[in-house]
C-alpha positions as CSV (number, residue, x, y, z in Angstrom):
1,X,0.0,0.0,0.0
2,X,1.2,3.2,-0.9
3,X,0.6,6.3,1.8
4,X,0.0,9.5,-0.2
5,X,1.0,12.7,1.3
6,X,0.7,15.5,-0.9
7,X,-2.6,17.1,-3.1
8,X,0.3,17.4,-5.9
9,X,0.4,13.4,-6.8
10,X,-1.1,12.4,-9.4
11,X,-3.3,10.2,-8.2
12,X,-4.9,12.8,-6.3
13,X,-5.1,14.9,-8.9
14,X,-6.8,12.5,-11.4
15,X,-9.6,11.5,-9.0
16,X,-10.0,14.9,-8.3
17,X,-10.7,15.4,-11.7
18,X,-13.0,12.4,-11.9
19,X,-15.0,13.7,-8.6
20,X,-16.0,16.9,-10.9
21,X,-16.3,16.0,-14.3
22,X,-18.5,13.7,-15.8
23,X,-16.9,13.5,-19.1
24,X,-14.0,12.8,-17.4
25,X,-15.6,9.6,-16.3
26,X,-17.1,8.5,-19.0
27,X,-13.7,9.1,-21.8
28,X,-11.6,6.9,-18.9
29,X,-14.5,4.4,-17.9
30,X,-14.5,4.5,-14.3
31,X,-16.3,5.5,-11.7
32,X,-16.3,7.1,-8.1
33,X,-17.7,5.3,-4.9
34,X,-17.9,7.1,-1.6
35,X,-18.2,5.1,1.8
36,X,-18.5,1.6,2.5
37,X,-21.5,0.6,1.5
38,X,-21.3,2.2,-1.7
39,X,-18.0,0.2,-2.6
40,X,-19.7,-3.2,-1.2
41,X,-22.6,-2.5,-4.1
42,X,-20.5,-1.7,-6.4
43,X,-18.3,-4.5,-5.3
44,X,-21.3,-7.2,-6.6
């Protein structure tokens, strides 16, 4: 696991950018899940 420290990775920027844009989502074909329950339906 990799512990991420800064708003400046790119990680953090990228999901950042798939939080706000929708056509974001859609051009990389992913999604966003929030909280545990929403990753255990999304999960099945």
């Amino acid at each position: 696991m990799e512990r991420i420290d800064s708003r400046e990775n790119p990680k953090i920027k990228a999901l950042c950018r798939l939080l706000r844009d929708r056509g974001a989502r859609r051009e990389a074909g992913l999604f966003v899940c929030e909280g545990a329950v929403m990753l255990e339906e999304a999960r099945r």
